[in-house]
PDB file of N, CA, C and O in Angstrom:
ATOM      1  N   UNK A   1     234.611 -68.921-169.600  1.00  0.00           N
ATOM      2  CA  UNK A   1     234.176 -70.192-169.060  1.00  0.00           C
ATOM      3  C   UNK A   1     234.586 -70.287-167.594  1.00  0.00           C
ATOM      4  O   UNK A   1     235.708 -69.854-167.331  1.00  0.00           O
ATOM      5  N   UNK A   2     233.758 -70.850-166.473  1.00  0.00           N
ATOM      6  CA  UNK A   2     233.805 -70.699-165.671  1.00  0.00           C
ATOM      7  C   UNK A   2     234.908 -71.606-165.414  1.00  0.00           C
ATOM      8  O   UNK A   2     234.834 -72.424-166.331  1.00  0.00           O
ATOM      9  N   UNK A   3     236.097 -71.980-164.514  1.00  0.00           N
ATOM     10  CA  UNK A   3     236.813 -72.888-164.260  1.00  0.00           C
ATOM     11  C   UNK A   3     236.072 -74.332-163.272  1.00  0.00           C
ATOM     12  O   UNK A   3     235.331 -73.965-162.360  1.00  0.00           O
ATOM     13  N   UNK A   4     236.212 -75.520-163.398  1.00  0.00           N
ATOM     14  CA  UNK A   4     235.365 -76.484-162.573  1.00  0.00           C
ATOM     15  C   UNK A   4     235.822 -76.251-160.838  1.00  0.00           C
ATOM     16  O   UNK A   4     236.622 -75.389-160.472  1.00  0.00           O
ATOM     17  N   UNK A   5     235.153 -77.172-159.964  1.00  0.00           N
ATOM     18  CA  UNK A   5     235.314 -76.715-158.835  1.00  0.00           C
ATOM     19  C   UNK A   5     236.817 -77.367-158.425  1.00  0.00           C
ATOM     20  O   UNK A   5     237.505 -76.758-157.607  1.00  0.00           O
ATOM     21  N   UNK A   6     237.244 -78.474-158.949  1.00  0.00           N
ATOM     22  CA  UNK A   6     238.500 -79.243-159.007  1.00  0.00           C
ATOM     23  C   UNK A   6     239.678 -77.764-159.402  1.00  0.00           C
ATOM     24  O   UNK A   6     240.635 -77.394-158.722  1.00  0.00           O
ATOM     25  N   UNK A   7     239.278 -77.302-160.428  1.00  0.00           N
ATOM     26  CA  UNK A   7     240.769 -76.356-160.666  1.00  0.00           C
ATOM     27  C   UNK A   7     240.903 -75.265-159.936  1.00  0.00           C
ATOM     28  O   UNK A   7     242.012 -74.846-159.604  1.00  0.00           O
ATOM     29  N   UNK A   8     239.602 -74.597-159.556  1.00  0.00           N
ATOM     30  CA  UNK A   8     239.405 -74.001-158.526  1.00  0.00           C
ATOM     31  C   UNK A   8     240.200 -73.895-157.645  1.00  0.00           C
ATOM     32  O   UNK A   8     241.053 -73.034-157.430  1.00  0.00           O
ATOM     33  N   UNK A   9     239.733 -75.386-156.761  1.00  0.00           N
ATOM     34  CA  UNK A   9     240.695 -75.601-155.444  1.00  0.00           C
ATOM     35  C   UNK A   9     242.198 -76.010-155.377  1.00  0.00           C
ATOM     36  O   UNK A   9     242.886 -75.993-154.357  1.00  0.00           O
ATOM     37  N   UNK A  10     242.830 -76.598-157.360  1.00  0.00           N
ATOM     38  CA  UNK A  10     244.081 -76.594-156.855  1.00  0.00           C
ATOM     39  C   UNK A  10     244.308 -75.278-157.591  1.00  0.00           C
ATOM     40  O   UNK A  10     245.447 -75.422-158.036  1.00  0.00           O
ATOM     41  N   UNK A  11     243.778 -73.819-158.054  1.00  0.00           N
ATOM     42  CA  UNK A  11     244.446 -72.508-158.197  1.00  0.00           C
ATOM     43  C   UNK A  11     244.468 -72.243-157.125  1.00  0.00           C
ATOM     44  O   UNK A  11     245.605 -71.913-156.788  1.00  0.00           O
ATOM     45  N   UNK A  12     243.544 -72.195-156.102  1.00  0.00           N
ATOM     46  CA  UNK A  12     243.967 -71.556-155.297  1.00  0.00           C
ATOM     47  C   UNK A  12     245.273 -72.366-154.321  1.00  0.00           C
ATOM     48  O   UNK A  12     246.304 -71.698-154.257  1.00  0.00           O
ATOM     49  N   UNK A  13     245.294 -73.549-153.673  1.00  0.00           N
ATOM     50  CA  UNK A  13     246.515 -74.071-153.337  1.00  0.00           C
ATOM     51  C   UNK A  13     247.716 -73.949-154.035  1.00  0.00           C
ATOM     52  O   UNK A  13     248.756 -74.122-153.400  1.00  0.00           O
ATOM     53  N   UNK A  14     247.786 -73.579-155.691  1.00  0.00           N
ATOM     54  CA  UNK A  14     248.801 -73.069-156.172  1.00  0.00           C
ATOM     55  C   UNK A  14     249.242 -71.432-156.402  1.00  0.00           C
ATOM     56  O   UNK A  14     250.227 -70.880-156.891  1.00  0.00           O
ATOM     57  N   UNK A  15     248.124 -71.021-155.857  1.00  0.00           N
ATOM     58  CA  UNK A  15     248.077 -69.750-155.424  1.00  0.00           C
ATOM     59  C   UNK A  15     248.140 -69.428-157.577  1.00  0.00           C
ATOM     60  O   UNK A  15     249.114 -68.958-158.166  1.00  0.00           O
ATOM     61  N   UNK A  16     247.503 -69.638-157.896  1.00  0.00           N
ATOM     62  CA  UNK A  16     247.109 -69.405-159.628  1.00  0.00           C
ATOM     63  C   UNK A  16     246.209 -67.860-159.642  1.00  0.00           C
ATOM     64  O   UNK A  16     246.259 -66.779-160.230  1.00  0.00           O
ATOM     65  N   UNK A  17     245.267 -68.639-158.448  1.00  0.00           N
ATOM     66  CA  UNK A  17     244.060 -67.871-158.390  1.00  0.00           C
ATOM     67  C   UNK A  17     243.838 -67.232-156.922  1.00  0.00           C
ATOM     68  O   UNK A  17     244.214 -67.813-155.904  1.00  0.00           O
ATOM     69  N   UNK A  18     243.369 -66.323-156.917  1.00  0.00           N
ATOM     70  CA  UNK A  18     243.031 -65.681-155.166  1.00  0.00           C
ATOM     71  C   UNK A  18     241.630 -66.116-155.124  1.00  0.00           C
ATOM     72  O   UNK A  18     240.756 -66.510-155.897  1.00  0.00           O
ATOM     73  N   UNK A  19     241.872 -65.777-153.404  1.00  0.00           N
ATOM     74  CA  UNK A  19     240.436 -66.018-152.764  1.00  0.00           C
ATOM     75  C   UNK A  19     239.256 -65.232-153.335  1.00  0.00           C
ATOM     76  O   UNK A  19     238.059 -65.517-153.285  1.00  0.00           O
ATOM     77  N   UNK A  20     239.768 -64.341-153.803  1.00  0.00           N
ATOM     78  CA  UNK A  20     238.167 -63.123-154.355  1.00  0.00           C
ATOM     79  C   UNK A  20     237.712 -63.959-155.801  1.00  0.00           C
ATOM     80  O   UNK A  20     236.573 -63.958-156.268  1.00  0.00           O
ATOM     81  N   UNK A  21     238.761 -64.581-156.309  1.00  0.00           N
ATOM     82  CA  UNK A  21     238.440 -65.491-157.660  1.00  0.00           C
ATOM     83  C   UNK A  21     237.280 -66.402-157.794  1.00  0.00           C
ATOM     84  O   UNK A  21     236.234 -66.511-158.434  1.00  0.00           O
ATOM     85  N   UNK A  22     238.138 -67.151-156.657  1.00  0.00           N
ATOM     86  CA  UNK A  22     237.275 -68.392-156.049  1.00  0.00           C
ATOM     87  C   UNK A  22     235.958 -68.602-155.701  1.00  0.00           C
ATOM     88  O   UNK A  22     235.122 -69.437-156.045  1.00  0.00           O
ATOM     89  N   UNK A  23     235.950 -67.313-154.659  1.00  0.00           N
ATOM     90  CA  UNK A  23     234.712 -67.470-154.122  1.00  0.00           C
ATOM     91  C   UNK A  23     233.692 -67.311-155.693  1.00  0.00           C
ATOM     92  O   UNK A  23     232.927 -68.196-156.076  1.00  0.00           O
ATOM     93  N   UNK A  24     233.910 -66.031-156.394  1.00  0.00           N
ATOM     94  CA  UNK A  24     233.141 -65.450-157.358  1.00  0.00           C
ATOM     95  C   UNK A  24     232.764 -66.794-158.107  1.00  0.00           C
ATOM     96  O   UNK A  24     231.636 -67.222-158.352  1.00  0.00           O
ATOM     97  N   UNK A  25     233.839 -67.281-158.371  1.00  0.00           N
ATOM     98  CA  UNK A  25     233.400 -68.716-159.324  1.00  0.00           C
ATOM     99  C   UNK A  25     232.556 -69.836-158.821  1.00  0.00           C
ATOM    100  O   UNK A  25     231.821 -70.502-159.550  1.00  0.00           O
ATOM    101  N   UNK A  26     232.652 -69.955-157.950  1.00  0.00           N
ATOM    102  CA  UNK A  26     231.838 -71.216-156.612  1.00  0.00           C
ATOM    103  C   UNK A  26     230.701 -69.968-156.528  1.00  0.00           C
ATOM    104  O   UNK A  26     230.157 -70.307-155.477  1.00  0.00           O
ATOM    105  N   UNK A  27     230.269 -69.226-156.783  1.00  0.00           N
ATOM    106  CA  UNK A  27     229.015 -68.507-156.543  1.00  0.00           C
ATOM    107  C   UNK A  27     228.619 -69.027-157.541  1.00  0.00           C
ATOM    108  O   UNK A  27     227.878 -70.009-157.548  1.00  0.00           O
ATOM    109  N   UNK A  28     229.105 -68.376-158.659  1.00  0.00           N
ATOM    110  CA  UNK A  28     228.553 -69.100-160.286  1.00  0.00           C
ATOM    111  C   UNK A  28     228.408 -70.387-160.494  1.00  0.00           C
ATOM    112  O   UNK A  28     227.508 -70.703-161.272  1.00  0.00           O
ATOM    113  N   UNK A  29     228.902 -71.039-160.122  1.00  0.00           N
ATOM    114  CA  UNK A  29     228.563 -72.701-160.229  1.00  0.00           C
ATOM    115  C   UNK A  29     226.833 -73.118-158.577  1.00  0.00           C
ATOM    116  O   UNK A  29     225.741 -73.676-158.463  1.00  0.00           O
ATOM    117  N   UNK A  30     227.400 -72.669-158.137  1.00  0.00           N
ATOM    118  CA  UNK A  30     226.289 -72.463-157.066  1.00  0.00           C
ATOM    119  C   UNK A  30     224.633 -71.690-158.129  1.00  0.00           C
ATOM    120  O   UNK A  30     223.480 -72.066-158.338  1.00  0.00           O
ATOM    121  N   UNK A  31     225.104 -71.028-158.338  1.00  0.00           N
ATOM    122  CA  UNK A  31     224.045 -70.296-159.001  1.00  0.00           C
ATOM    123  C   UNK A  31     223.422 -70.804-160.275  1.00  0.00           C
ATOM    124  O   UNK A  31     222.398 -70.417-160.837  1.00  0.00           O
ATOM    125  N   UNK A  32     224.263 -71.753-160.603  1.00  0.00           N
ATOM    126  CA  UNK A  32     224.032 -72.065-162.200  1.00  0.00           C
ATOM    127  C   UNK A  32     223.079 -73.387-161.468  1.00  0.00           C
ATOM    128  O   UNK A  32     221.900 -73.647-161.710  1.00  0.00           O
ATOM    129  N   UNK A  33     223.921 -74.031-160.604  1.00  0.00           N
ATOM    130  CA  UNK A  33     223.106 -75.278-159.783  1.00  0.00           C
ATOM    131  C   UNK A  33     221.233 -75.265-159.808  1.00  0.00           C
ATOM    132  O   UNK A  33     220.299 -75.950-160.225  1.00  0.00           O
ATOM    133  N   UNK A  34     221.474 -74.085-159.112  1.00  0.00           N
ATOM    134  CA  UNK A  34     220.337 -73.619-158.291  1.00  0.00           C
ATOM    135  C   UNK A  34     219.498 -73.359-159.759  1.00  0.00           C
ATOM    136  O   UNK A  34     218.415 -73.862-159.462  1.00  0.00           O
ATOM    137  N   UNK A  35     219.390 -72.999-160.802  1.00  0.00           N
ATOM    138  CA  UNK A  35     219.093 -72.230-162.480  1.00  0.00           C
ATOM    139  C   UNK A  35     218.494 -73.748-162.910  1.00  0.00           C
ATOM    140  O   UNK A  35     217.717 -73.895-163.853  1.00  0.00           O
ATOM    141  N   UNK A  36     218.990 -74.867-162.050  1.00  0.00           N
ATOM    142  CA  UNK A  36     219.183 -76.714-162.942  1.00  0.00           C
ATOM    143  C   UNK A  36     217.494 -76.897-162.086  1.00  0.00           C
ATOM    144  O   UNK A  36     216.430 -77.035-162.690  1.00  0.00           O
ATOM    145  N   UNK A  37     217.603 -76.866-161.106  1.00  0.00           N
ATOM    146  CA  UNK A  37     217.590 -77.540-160.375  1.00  0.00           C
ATOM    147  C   UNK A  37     215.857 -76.525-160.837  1.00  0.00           C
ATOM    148  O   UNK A  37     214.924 -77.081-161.417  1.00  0.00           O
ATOM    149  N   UNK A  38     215.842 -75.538-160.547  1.00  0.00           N
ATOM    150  CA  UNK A  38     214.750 -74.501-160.661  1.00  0.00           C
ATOM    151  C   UNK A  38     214.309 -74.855-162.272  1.00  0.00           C
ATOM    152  O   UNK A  38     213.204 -75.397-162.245  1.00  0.00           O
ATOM    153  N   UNK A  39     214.705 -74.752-163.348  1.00  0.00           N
ATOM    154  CA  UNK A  39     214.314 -75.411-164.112  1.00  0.00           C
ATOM    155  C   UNK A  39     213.875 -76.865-164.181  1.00  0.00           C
ATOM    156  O   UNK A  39     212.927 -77.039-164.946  1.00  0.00           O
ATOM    157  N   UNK A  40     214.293 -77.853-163.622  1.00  0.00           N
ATOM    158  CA  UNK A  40     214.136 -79.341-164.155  1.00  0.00           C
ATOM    159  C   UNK A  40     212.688 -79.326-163.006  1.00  0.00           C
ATOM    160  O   UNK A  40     211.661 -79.652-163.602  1.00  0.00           O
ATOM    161  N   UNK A  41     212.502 -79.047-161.703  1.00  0.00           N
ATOM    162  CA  UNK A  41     211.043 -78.491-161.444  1.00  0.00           C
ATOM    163  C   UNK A  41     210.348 -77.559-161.807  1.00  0.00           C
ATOM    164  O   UNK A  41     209.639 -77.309-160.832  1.00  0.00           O
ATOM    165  N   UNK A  42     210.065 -76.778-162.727  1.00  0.00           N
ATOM    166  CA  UNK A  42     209.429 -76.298-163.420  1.00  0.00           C
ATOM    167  C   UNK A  42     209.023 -77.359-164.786  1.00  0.00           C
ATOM    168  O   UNK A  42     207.859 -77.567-165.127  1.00  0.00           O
ATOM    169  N   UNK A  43     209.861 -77.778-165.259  1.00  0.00           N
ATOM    170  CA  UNK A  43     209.400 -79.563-166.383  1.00  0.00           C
ATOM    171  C   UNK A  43     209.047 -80.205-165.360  1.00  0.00           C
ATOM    172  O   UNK A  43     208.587 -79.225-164.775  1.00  0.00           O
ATOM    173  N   UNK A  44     208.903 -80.915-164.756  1.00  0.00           N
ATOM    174  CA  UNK A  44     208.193 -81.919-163.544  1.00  0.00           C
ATOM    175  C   UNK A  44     206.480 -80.752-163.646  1.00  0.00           C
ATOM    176  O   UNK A  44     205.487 -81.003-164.330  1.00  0.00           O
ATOM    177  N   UNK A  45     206.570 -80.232-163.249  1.00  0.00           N
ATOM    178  CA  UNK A  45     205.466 -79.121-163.134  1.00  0.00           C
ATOM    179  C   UNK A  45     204.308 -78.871-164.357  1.00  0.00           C
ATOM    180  O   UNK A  45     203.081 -78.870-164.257  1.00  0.00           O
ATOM    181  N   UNK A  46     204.966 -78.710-165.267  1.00  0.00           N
ATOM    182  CA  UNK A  46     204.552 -78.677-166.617  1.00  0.00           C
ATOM    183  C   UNK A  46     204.271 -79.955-166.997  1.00  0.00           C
ATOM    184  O   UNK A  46     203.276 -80.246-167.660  1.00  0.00           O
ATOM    185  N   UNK A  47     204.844 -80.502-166.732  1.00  0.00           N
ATOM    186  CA  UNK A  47     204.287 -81.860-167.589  1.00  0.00           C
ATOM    187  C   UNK A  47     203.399 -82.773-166.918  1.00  0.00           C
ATOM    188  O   UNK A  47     202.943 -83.764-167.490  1.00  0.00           O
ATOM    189  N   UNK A  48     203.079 -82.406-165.455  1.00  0.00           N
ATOM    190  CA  UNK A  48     202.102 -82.780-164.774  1.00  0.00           C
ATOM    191  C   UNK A  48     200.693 -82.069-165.003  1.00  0.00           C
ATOM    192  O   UNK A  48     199.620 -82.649-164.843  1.00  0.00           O
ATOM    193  N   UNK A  49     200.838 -80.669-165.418  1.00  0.00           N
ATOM    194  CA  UNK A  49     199.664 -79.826-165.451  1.00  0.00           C
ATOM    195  C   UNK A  49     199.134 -80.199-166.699  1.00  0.00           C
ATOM    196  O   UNK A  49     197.909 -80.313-166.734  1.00  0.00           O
ATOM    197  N   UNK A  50     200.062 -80.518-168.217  1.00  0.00           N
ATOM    198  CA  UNK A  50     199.515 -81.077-169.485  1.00  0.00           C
ATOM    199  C   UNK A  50     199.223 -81.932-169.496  1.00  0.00           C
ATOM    200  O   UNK A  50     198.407 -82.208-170.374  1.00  0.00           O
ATOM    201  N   UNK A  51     199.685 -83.103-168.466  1.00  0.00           N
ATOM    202  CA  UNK A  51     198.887 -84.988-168.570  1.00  0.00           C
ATOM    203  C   UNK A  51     197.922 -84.831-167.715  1.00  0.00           C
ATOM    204  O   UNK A  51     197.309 -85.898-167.729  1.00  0.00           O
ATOM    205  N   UNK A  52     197.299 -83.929-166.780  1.00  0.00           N
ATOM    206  CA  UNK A  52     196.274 -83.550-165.894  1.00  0.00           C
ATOM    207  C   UNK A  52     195.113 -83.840-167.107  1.00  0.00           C
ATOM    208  O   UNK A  52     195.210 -83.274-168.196  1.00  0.00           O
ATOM    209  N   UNK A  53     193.925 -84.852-166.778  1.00  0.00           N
ATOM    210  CA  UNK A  53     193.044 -85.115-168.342  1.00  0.00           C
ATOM    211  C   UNK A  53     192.472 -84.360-167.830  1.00  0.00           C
ATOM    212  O   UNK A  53     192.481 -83.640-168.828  1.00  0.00           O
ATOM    213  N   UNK A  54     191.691 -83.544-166.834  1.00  0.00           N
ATOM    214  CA  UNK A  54     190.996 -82.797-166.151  1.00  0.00           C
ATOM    215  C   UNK A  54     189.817 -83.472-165.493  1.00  0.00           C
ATOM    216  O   UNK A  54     189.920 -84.657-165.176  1.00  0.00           O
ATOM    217  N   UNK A  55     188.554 -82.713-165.236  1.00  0.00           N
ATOM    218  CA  UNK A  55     187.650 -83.438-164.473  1.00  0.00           C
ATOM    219  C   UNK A  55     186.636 -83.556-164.984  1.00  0.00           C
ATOM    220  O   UNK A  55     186.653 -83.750-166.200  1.00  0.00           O
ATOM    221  N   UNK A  56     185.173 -83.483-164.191  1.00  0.00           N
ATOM    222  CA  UNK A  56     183.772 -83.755-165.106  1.00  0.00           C
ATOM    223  C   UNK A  56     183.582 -82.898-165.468  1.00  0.00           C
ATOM    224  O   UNK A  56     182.693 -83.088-166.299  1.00  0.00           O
ATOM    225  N   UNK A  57     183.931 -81.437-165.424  1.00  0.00           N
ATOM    226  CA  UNK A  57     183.865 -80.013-166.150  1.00  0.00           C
ATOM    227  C   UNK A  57     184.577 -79.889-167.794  1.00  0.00           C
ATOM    228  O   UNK A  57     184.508 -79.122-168.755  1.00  0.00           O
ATOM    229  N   UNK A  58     185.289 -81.173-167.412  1.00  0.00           N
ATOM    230  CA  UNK A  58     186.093 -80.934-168.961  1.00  0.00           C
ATOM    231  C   UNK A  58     187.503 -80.132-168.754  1.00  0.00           C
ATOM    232  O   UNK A  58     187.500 -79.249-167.896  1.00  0.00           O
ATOM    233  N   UNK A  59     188.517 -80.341-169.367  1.00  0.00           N
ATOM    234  CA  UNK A  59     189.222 -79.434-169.908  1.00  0.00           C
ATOM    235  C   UNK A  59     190.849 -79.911-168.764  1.00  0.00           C
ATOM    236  O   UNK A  59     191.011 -81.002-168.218  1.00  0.00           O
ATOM    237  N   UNK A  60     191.461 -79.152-168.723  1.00  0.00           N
ATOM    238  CA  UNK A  60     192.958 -79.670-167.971  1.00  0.00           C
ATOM    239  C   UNK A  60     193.437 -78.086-167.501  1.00  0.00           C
ATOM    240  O   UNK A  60     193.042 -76.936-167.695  1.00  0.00           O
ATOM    241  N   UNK A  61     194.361 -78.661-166.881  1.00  0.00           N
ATOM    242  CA  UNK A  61     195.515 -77.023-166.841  1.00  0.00           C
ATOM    243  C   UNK A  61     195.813 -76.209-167.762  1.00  0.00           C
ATOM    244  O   UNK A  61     196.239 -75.091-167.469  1.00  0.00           O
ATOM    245  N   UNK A  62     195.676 -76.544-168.868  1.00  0.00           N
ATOM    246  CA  UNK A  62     196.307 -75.938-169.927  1.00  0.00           C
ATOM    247  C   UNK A  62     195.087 -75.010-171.066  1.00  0.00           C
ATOM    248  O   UNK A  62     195.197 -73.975-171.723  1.00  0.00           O
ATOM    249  N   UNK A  63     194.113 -75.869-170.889  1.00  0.00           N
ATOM    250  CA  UNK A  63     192.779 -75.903-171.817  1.00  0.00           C
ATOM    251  C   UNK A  63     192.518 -74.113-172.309  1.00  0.00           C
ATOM    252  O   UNK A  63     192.533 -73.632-173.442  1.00  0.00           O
ATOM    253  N   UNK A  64     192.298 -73.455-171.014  1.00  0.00           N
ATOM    254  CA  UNK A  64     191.970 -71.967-170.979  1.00  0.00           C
ATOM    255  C   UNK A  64     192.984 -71.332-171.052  1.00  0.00           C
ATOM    256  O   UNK A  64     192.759 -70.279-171.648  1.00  0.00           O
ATOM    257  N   UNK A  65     194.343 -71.461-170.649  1.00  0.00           N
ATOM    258  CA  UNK A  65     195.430 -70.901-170.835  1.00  0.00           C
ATOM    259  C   UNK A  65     196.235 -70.557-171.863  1.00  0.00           C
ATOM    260  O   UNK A  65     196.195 -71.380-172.778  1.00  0.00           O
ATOM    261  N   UNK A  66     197.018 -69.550-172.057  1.00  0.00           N
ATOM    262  CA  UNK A  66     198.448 -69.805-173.245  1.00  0.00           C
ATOM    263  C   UNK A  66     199.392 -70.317-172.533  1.00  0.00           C
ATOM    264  O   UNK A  66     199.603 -70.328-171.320  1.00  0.00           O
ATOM    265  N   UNK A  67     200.151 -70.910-173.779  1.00  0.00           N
ATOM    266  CA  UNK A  67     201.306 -71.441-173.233  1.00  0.00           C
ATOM    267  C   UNK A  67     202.228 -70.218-172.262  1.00  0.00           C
ATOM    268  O   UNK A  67     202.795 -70.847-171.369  1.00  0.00           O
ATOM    269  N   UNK A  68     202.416 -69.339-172.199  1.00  0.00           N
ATOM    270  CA  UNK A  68     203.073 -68.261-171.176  1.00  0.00           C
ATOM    271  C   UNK A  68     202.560 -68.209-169.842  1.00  0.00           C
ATOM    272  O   UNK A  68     203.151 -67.673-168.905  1.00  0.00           O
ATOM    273  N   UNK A  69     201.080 -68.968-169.754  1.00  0.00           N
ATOM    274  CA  UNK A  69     200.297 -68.967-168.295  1.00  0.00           C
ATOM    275  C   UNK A  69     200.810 -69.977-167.868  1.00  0.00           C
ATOM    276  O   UNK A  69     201.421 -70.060-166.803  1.00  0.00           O
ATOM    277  N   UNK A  70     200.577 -71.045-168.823  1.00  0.00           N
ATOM    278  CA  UNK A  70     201.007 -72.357-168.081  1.00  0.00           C
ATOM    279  C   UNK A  70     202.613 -72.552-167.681  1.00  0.00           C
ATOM    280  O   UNK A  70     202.953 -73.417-166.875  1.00  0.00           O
ATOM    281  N   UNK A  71     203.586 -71.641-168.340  1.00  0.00           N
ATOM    282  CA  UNK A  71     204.922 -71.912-168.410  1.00  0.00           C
ATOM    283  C   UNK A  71     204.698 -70.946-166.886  1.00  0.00           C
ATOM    284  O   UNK A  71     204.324 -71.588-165.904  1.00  0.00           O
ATOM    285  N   UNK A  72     204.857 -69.911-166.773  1.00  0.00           N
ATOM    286  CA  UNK A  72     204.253 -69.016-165.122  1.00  0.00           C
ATOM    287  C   UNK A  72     203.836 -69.423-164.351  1.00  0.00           C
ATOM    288  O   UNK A  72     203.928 -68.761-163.317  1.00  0.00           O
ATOM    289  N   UNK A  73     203.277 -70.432-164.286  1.00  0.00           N
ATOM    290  CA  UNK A  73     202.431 -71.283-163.562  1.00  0.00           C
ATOM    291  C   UNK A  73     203.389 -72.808-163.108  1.00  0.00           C
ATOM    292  O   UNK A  73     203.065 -73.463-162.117  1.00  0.00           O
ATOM    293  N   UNK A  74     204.395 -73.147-163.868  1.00  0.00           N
ATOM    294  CA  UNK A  74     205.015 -73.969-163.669  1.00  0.00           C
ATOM    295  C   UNK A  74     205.930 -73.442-163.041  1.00  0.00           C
ATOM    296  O   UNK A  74     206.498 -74.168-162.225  1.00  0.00           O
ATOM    297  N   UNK A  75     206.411 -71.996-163.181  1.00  0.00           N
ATOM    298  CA  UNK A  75     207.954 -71.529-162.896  1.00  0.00           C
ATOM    299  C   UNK A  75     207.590 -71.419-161.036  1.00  0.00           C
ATOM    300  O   UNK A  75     208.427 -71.628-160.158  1.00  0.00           O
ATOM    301  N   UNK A  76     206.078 -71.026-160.802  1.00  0.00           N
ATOM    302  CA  UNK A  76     205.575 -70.626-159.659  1.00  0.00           C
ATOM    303  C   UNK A  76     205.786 -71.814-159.066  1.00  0.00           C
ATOM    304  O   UNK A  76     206.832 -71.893-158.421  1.00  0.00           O
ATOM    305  N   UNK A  77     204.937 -72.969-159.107  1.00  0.00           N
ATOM    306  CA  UNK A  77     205.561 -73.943-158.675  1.00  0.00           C
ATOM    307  C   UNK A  77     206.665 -74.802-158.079  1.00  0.00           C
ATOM    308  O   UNK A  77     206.691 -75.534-157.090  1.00  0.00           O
ATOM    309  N   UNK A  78     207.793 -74.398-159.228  1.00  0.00           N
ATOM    310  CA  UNK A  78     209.321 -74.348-159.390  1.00  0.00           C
ATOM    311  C   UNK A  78     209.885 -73.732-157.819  1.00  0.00           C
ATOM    312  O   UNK A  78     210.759 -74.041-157.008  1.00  0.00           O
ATOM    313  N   UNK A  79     208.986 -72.848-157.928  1.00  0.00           N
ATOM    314  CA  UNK A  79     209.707 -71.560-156.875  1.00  0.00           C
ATOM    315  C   UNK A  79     209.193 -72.134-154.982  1.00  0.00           C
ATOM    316  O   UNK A  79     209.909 -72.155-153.981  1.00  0.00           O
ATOM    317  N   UNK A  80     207.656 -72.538-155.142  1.00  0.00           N
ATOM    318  CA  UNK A  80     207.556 -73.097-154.234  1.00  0.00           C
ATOM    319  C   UNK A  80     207.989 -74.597-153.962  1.00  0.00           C
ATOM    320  O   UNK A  80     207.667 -75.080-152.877  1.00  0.00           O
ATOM    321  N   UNK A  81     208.715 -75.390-154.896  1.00  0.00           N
ATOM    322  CA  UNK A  81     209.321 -76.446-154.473  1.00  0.00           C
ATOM    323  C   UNK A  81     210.633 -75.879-153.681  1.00  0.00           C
ATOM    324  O   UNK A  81     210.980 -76.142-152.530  1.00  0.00           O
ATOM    325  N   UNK A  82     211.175 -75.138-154.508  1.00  0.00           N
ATOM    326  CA  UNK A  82     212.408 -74.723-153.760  1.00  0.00           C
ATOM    327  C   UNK A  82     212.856 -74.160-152.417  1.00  0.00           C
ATOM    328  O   UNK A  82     213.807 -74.302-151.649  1.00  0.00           O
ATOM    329  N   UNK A  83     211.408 -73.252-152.511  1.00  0.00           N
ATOM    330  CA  UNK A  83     211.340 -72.375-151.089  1.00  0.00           C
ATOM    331  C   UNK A  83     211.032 -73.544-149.475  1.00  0.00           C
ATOM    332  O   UNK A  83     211.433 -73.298-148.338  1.00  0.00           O
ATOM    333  N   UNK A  84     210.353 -74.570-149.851  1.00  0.00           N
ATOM    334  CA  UNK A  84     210.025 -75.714-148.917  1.00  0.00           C
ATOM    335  C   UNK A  84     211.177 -76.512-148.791  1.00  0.00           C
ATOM    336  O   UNK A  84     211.471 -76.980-147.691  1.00  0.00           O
ATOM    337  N   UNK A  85     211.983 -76.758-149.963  1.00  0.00           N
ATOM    338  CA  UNK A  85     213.110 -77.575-150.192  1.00  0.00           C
ATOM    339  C   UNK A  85     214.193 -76.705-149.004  1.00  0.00           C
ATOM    340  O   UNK A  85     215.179 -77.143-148.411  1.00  0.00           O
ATOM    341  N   UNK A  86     213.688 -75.613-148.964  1.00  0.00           N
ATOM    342  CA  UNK A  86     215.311 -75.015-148.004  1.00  0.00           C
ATOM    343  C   UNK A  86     214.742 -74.846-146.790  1.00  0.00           C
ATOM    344  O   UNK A  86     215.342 -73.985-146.147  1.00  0.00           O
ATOM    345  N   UNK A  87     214.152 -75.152-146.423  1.00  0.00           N
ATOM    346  CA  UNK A  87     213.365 -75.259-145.058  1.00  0.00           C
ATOM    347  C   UNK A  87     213.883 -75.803-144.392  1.00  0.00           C
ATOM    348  O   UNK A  87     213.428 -75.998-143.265  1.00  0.00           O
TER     349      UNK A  87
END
């Protein structure tokens, strides 16, 4: 289990933990962030493309697809929110 960022900073002021610890763990919490954040837009994504009723052609985002296109299709999304987000 990863330690929180609170025990973190008092191991290392108690010298519990070293700097090579630290950083590694604040990567992982960084990374796990970034895993939240990339997922919960990818659901924003998805659940916009399934309430999409579609148009006068008929049909939605989802209609022609499997669920693995549309989940790919959301993750893509996901990816370009993020990539604009760090801009």
């Amino acid at each position: 289990m990863i330690p929180t960022i609170e025990t973190i900073v008092e191991g290392l002021v108690a010298g519990t933990y070293t700097k090579q610890q630290a950083i590694g763990w604040l990567y992982l919490h960084a990374e796990e962030a970034y895993r939240g954040l990339r997922d919960d837009f990818a659901a924003a994504a998805l659940q916009g493309m399934l309430a999409y009723p579609g148009d006068e052609r008929g049909g939605n985002a989802h209609t022609n697809s499997t669920p693995l296109d549309c989940a790919n299709a959301a993750y893509a999304y996901a990816d370009a929110m993020l990539a604009e987000r760090a801009k």
